[in-house]
C-alpha positions as CSV (number, residue, x, y, z in Angstrom):
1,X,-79.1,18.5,69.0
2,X,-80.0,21.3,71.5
3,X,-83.5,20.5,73.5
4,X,-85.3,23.0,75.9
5,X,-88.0,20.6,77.4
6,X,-90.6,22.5,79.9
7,X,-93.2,20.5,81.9
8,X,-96.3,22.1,81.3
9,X,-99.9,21.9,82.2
10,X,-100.8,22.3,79.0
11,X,-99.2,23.9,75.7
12,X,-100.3,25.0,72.3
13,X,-98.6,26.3,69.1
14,X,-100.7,28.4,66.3
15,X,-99.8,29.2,62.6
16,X,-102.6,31.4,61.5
17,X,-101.0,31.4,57.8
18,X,-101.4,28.0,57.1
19,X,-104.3,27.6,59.9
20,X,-102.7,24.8,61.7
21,X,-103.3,25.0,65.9
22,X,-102.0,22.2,68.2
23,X,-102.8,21.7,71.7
24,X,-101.6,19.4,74.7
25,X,-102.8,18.5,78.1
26,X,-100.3,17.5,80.9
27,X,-96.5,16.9,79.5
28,X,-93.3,18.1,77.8
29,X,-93.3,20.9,75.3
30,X,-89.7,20.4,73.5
31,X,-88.0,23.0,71.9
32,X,-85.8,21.1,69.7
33,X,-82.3,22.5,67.8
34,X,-80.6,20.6,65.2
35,X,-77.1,20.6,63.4
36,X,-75.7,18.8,60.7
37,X,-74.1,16.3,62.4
38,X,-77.3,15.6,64.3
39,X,-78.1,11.9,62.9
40,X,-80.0,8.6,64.5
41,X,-77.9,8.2,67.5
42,X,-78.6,11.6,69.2
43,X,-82.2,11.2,68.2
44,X,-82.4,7.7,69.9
45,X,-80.3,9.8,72.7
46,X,-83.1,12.2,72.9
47,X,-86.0,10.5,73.0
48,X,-84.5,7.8,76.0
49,X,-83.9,10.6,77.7
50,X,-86.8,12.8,78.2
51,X,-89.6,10.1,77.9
52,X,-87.8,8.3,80.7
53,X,-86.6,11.5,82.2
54,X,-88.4,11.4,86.5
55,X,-89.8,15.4,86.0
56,X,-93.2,14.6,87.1
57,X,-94.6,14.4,90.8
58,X,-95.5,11.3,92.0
59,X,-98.1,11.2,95.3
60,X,-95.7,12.4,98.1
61,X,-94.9,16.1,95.4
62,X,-91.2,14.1,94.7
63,X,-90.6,14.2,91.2
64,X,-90.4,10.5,90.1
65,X,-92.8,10.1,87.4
66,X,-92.0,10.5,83.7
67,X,-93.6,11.9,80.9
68,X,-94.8,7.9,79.9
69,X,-96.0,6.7,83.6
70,X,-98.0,9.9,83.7
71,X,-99.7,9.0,80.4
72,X,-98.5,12.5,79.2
73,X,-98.6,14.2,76.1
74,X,-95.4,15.6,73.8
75,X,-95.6,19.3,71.8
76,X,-92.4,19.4,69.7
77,X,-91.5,22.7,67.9
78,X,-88.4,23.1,65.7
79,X,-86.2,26.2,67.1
80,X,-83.5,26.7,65.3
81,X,-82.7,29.8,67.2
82,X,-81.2,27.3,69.8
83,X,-78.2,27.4,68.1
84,X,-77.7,31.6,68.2
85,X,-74.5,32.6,68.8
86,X,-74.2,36.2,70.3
87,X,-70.3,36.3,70.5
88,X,-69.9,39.2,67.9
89,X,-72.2,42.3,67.8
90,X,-75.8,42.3,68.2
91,X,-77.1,40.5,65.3
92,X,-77.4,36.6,66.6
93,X,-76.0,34.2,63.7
94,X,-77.2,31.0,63.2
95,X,-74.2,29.6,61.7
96,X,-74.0,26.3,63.8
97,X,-78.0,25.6,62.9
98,X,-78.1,22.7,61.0
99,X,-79.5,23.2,57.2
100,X,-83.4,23.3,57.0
101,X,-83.4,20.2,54.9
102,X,-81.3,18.1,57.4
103,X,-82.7,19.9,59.9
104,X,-86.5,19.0,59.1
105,X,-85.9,15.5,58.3
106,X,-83.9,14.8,62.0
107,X,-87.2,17.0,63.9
108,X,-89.7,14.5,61.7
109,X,-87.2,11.5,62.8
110,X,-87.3,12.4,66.7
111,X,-91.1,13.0,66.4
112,X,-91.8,9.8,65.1
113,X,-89.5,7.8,67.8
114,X,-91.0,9.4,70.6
115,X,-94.3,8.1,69.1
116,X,-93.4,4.7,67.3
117,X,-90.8,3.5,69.8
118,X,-92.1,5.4,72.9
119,X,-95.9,5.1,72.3
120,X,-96.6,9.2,73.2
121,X,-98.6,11.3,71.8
122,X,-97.1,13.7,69.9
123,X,-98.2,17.1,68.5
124,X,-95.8,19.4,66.4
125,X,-95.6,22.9,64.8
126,X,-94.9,23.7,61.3
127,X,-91.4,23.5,60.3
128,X,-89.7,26.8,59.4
129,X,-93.0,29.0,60.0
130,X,-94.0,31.6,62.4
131,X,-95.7,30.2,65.4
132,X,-97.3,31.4,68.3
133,X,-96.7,29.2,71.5
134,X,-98.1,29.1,74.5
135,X,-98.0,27.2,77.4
136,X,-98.5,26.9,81.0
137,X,-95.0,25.5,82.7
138,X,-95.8,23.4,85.5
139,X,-93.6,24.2,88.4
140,X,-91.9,25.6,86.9
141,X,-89.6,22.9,85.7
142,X,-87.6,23.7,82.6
143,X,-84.4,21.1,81.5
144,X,-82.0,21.9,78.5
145,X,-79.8,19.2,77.2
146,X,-77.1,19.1,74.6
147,X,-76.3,16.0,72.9
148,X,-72.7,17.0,72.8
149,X,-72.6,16.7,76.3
150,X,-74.6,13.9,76.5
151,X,-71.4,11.7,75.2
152,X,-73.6,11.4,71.8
C-alpha cells in the first residue's frame, strides 16, 4: 500500500456525476494506493501509523500532536495512479495497481479501521470515479509511506 498523506487545513473531494461532495476541517487528506498483496496487516500498518504519526504543532509551533490529540478529521481518496510506472515511454502503466475489486475492498477496510479502531472521522471519495479535490495543505507538510518499506 502506497499513502501520500498531506496535513491540511481543510480538504474536499467532488463527484458532480454521482453528486457526492465531502468536506474536512483540520487533518490528513490520504491519498491511498493499493496492490494485490495489500491485505489486513499493512492496513493495520497504515492506520497505526498516520493517526499516531506527531505532524501537528503543539503550543511552542514543534510538531508533536497527531491527527487524534488534535481531534482531527481524515479525507481518504483511492489513487490508484500511485502505483504509475514511467520506466518505458510516456504512457504511465498501472501494472503494479492492485485489481479494482481487491483494491476497493482493502480502501473500504483502512477507512473503517481508522474509524472503528481509531475513533476519526472519516470522509471518503467515490471509488474508481473522477473527483475533483481540493485542499488547503497546512505547512506545507506532505508524508508518503510505502508499506514495503515499512517491514509490512
Amino acid at each position: 500500500m502506497r499513502v501520500v498523506a498531506q496535513r491540511v487545513s481543510s480538504a474536499s473531494v467532488d463527484v458532480e456525476a454521482q453528486d457526492w461532495h465531502e468536506k474536512i476541517g483540520p487533518g490528513l487528506l490520504l491519498l491511498i494506493g493499493v496492490e494485490d498483496g495489500d491485505g489486513p496487516d499493512q492496513v493495520r500498518s497504515i492506520a497505526r501509523k498516520f493517526t499516531n504519526m506527531r505532524i501537528f504543532s503543539d503550543e511552542e509551533g514543534k510538531m508533536n500532536r497527531s491527527v487524534l490529540d488534535i481531534g482531527g478529521q481524515i479525507l481518504s481518496v483511492s489513487q490508484f495512479t500511485l502505483y504509475a510506472s514511467i520506466r518505458k515511454g510516456n504512457r504511465p502503466g498501472f501494472t503494479q495497481a492492485g485489481e479494482p475489486a481487491h483494491a476497493k475492498k482493502v480502501w473500504q477496510q483502512l477507512n473503517d479501521e481508522l474509524h472503528t479502531a481509531w475513533g476519526l472521522d472519516v470522509r471518503t471519495g467515490i471509488f474508481g470515479a473522477d473527483m475533483q479535490v481540493g485542499l488547503v495543505n497546512d505547512g506545507p507538510v506532505t508524508i508518503i509511506a510505502d508499506t514495503d518499506e515499512l517491514g509490512v
